[in-house]
PAZAPA-4460 file (N, C-alpha, C; in steps of 0.05 Angstrom, whole numbers, plus 32768, in hexadecimal, padded with zeros to 4 digits):
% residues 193
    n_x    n_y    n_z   ca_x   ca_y   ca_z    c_x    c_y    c_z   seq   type   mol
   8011   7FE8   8000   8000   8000   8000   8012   8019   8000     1      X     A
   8011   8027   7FEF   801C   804A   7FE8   8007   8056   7FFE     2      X     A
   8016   8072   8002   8015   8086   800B   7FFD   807D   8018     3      X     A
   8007   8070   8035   7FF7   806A   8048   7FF7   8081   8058     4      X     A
   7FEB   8083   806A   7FF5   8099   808A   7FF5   808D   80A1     5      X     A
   800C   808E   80AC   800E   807F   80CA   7FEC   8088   80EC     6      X     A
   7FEC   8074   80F8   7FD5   807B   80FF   7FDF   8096   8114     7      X     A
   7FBE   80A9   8113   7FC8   80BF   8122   7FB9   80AA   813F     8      X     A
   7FC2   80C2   815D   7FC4   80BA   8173   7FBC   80D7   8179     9      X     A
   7F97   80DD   8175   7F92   80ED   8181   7F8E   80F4   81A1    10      X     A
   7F8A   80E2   81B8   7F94   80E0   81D1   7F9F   80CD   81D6    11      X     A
   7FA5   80C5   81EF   7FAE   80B2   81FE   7FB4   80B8   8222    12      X     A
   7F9C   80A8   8231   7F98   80B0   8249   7F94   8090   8258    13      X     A
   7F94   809C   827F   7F9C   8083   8280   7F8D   8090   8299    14      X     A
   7F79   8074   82A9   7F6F   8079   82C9   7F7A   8069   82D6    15      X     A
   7F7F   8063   82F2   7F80   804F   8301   7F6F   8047   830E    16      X     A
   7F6D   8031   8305   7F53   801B   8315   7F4E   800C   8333    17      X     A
   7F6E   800B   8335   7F75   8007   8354   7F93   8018   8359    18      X     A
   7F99   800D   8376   7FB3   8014   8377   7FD2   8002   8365    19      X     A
   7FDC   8018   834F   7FEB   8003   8342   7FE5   7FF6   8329    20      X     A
   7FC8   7FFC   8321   7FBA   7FF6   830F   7FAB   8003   82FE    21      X     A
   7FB2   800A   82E6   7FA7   801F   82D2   7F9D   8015   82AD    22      X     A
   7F81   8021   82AD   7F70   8018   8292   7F83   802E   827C    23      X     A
   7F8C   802A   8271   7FA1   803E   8254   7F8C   803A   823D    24      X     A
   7F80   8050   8231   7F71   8055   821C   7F79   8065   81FE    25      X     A
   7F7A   805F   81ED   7F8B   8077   81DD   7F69   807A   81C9    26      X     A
   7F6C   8096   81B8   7F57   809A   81AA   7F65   8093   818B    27      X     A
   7F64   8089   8174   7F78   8088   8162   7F6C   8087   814D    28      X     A
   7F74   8097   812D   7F65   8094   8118   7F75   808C   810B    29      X     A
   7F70   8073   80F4   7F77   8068   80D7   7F6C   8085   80C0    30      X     A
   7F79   808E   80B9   7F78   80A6   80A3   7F6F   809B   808C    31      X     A
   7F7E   8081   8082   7F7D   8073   806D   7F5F   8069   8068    32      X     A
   7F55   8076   8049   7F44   8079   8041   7F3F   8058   803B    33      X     A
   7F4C   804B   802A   7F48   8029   8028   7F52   8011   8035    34      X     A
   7F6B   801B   804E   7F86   800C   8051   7F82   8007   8072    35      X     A
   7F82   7FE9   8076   7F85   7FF5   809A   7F9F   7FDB   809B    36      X     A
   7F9B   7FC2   80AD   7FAD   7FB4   80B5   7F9D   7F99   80C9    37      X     A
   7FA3   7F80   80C1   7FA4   7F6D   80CA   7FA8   7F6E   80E7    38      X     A
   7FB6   7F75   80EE   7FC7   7F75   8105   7FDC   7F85   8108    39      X     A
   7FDD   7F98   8124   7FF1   7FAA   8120   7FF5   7FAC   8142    40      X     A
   8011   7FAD   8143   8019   7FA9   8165   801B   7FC0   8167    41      X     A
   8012   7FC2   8181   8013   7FE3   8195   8021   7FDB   81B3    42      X     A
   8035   7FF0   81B7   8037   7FF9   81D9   802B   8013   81EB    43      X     A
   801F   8010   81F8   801D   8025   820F   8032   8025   821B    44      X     A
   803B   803E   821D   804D   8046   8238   8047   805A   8247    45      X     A
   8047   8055   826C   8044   8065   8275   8059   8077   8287    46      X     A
   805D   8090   8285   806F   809E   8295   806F   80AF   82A9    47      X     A
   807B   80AD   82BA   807E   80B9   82D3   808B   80D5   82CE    48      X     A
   8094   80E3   82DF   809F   80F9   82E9   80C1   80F6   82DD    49      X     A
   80C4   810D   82CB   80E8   810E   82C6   80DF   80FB   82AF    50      X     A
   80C6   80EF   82A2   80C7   80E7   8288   80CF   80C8   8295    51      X     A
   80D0   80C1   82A5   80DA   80A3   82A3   80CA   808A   82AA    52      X     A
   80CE   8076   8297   80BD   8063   828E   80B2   8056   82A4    53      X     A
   8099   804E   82A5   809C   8040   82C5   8085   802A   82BD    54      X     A
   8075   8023   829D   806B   8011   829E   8067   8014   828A    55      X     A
   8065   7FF8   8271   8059   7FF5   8251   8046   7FDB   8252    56      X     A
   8040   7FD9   8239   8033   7FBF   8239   8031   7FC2   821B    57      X     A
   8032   7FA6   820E   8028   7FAC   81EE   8013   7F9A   81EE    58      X     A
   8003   7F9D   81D5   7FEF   7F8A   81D1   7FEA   7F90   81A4    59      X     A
   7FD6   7F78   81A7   7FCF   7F7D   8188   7FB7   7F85   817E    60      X     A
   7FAE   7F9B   816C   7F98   7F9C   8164   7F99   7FA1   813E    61      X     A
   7F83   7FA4   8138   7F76   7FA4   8114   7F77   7FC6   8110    62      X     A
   7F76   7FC5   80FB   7F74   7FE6   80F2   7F66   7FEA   80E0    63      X     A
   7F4F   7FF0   80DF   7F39   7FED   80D1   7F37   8014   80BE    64      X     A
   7F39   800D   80A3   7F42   8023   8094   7F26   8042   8094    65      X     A
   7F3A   8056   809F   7F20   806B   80A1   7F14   8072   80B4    66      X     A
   7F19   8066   80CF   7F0F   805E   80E2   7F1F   806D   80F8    67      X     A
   7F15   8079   8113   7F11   807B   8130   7F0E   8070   8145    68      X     A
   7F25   805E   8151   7F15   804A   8166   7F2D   8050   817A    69      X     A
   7F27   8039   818A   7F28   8042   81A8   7F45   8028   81B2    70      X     A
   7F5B   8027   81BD   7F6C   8016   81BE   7F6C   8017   81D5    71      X     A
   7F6A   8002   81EA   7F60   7FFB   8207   7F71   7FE7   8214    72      X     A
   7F7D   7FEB   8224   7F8D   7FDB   8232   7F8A   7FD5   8251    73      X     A
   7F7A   7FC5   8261   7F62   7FCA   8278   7F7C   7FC1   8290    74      X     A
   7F8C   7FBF   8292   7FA1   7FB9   82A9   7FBA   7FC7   829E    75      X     A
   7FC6   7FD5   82AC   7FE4   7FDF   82A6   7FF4   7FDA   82BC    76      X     A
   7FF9   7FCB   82BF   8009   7FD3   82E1   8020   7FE0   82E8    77      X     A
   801F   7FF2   82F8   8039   8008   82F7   803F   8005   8312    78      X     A
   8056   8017   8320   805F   8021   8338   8053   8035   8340    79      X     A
   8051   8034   8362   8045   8050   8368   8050   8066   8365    80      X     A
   8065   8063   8357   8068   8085   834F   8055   809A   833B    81      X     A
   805A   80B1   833A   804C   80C4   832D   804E   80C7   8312    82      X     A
   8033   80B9   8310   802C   80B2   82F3   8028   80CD   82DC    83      X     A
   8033   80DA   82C8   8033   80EF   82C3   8023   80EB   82A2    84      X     A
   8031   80DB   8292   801E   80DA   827A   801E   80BC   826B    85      X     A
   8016   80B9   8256   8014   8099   8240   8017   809F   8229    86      X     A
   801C   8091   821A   8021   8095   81FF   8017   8073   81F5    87      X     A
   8012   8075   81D3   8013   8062   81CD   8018   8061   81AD    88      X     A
   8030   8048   81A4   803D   804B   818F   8036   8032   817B    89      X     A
   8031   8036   8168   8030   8017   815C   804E   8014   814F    90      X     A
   804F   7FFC   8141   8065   7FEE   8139   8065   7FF3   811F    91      X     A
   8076   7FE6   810B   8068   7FE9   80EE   8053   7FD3   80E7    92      X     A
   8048   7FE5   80CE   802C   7FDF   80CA   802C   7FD1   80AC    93      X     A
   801C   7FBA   80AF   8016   7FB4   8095   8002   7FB4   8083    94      X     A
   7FFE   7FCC   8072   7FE4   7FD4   8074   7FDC   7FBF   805A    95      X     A
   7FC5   7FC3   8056   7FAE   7FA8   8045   7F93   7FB5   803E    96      X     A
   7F87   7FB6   8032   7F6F   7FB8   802E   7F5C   7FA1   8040    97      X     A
   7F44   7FAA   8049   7F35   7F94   805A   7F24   7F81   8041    98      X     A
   7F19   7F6D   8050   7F0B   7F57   803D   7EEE   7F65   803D    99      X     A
   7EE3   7F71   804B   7EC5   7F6F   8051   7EC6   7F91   804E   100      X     A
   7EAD   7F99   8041   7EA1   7FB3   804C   7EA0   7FBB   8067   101      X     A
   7EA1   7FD5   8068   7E94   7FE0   8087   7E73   7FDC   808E   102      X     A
   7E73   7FD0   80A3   7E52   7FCB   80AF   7E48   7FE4   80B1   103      X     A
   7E2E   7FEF   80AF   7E27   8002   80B6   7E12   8002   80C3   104      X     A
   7E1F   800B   80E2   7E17   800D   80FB   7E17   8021   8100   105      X     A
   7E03   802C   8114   7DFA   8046   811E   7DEE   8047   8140   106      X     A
   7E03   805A   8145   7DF5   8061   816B   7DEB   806B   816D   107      X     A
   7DD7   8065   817D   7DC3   8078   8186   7DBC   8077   81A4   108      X     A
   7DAB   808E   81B0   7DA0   8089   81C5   7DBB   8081   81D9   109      X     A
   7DD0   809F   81E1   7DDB   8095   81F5   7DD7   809C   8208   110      X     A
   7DD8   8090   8227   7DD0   8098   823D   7DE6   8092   8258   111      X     A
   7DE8   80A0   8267   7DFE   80A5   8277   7DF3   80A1   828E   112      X     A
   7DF0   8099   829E   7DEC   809C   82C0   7E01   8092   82D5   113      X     A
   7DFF   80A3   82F3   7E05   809C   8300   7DFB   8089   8316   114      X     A
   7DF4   8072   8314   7DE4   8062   8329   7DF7   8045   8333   115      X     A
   7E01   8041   8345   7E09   805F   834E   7E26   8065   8347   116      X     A
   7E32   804C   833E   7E46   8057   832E   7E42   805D   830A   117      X     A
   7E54   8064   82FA   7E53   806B   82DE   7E49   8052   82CE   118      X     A
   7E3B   8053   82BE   7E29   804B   82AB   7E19   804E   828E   119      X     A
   7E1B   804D   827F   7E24   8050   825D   7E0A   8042   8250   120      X     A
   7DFA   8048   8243   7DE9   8038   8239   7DEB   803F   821F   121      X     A
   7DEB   8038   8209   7DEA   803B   81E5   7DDD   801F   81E1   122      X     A
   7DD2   802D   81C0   7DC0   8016   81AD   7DCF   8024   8198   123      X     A
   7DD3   8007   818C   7DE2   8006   8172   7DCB   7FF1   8162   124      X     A
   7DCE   8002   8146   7DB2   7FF6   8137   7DCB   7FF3   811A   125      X     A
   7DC6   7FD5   8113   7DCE   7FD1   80FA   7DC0   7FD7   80E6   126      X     A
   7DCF   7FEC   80D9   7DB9   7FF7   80BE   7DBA   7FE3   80A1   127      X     A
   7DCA   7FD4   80A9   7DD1   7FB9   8093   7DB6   7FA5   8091   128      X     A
   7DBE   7F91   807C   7DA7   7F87   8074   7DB2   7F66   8084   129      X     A
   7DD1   7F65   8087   7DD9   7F47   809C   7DEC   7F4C   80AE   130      X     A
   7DEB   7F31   80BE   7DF0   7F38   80E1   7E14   7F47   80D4   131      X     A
   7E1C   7F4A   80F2   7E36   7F53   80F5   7E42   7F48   810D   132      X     A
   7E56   7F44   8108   7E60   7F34   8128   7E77   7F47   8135   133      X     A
   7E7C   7F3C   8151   7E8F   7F46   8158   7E98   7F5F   8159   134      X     A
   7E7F   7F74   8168   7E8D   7F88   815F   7E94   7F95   817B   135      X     A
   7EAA   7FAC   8182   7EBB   7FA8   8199   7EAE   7FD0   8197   136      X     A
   7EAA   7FCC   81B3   7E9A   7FE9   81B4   7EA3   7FF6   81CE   137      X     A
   7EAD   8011   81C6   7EBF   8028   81D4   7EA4   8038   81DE   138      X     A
   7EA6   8040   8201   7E9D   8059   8207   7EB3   806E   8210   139      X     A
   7EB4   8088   8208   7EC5   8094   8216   7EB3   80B5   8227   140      X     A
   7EB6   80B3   823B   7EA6   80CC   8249   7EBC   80E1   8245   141      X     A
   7EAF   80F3   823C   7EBB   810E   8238   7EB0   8124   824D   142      X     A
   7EC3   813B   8255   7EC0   8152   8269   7EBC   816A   825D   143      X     A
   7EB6   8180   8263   7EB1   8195   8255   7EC1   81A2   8240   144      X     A
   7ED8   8196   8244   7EEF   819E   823C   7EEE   8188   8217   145      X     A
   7EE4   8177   8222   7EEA   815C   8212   7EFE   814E   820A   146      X     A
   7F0D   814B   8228   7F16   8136   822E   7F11   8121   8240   147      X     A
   7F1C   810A   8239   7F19   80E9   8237   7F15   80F3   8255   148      X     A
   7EFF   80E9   8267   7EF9   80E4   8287   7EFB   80C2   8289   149      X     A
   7EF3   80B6   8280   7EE6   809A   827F   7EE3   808C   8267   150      X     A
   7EF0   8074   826C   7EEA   805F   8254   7EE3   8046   825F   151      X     A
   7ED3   8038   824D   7EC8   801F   824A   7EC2   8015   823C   152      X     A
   7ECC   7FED   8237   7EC4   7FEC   821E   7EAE   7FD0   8226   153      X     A
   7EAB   7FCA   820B   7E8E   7FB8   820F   7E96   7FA1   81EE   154      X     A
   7E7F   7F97   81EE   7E82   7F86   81CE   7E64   7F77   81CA   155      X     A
   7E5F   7F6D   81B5   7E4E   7F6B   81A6   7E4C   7F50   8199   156      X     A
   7E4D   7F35   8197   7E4B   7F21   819A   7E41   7F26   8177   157      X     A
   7E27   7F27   816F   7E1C   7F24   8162   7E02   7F41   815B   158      X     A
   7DFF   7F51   8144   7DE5   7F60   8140   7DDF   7F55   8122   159      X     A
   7DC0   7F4F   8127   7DB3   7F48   8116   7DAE   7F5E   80FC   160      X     A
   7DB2   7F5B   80E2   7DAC   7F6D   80D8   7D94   7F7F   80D5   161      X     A
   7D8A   7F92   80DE   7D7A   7FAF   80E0   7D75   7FA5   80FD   162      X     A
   7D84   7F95   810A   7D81   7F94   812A   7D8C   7FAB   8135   163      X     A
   7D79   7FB3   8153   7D8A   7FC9   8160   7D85   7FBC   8176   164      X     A
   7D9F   7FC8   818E   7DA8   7FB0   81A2   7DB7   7FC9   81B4   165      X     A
   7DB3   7FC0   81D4   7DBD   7FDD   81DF   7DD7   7FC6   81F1   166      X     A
   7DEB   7FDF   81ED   7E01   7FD1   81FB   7E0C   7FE1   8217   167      X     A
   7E14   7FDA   8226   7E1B   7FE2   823C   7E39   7FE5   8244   168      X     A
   7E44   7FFF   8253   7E61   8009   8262   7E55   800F   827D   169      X     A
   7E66   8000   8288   7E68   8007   82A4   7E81   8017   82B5   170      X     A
   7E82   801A   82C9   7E9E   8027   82D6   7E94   8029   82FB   171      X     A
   7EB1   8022   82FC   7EAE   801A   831E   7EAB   802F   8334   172      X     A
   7EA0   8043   8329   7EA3   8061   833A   7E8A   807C   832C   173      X     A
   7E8A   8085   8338   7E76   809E   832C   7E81   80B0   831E   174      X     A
   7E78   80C8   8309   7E89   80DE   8301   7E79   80F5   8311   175      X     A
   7E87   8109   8322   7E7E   811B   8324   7E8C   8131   8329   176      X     A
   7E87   8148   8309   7E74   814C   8304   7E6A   8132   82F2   177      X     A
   7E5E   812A   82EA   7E55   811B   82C7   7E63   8120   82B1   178      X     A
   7E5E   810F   82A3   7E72   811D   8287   7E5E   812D   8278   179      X     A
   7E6F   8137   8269   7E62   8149   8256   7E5C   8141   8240   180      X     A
   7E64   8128   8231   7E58   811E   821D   7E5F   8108   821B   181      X     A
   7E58   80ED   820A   7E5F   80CB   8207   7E6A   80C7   81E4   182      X     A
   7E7B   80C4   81EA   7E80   80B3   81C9   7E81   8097   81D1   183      X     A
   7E79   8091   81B5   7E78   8076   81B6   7E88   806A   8196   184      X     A
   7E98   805D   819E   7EAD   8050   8180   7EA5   8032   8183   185      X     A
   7E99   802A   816B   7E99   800D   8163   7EA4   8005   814A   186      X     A
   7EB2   7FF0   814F   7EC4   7FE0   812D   7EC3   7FC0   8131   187      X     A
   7ECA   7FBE   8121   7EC4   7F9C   811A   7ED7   7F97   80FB   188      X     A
   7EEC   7F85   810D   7EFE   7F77   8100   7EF4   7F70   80DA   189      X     A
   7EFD   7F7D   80CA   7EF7   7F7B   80A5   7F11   7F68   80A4   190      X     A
   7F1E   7F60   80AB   7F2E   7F45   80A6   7F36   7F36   80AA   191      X     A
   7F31   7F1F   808D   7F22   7F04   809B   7F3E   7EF4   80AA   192      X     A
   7F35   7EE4   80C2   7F41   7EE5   80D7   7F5A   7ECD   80C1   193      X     A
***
């Protein structure tokens, strides 16, 4: 593939879940209008104070061409030192055209509450005429500012085609204030395994 573009890394933020224990989220877009990737390795790293490394992890995900999604890594384990920022880098990429069209799916109806901790409700309605599998679904709570407060992710087993189906994010704590708005990123793997 010519004149690809490497993926951008519009955030990358990180909570701790316990003591020593942190969820690393990055926001990331495929530019590439036809081109994504089978498989493409990523690291998180997180850094402390004076810039120095104090925890990574790598893992693998798909790159689905044109696309916005959400790269989640639900355990990081670091030292208690002062956690300062994260980054996340992929490796090289082998880009490909996918096998399958994009599904066309649509959110609707999102709803946020605190009861009594954080809570996420969306319906995703397949506007397609057959099912779709597997599809891996990002909430991210945004603050006034609109930045990342909260992430969660969820998945999708199976939607019937012109099925609509509500999926659920949870979180072990309340926001308050609330966020100020919910995105929601869903994708589903275009190549064949």
């Amino acid at each position: 593939a010519e004149n690809v573009k490497a993926p951008v890394i519009l955030w990358t933020r990180f909570f701790e879940v316990s003591p020593g224990h942190f969820e690393v989220a990055s926001l990331v877009e495929n530019q590439n209008q036809n081109f994504g990737a089978k498989s493409a390795l990523y690291r998180f790293r997180l850094y402390g104070a004076k810039n120095i490394l104090i925890a990574a992890k790598e893992g693998k995900t798909f790159l689905g061409p044109h696309e916005r999604f959400v790269v989640y890594e639900p355990d990081l384990a670091a030292s208690r030192r002062v956690r300062v920022r994260a980054t996340l880098e992929f490796g090289s990429i082998s880009w490909t055209a996918p096998d399958q069209e994009k599904p066309r799916i649509l959110v609707t109806n999102k709803e946020f509450s605190n009861d009594p901790s954080g809570k996420v409700r969306a319906e995703l309605h397949n506007e397609g005429l057959f099912a779709v599998h597997n599809i891996s679904v990002a909430a991210v709570l945004l603050d006034t500012d609109g930045n990342a407060m909260g992430i969660s992710v969820s998945r999708l087993e199976r939607l019937e085609g012109e099925e609509k189906k509500d999926v659920f994010f949870t979180w072990r704590h309340s926001f308050v204030p609330p966020p100020d708005a919910i995105e929601i990123f869903w994708r589903v793997n275009r190549f064949q395994k």
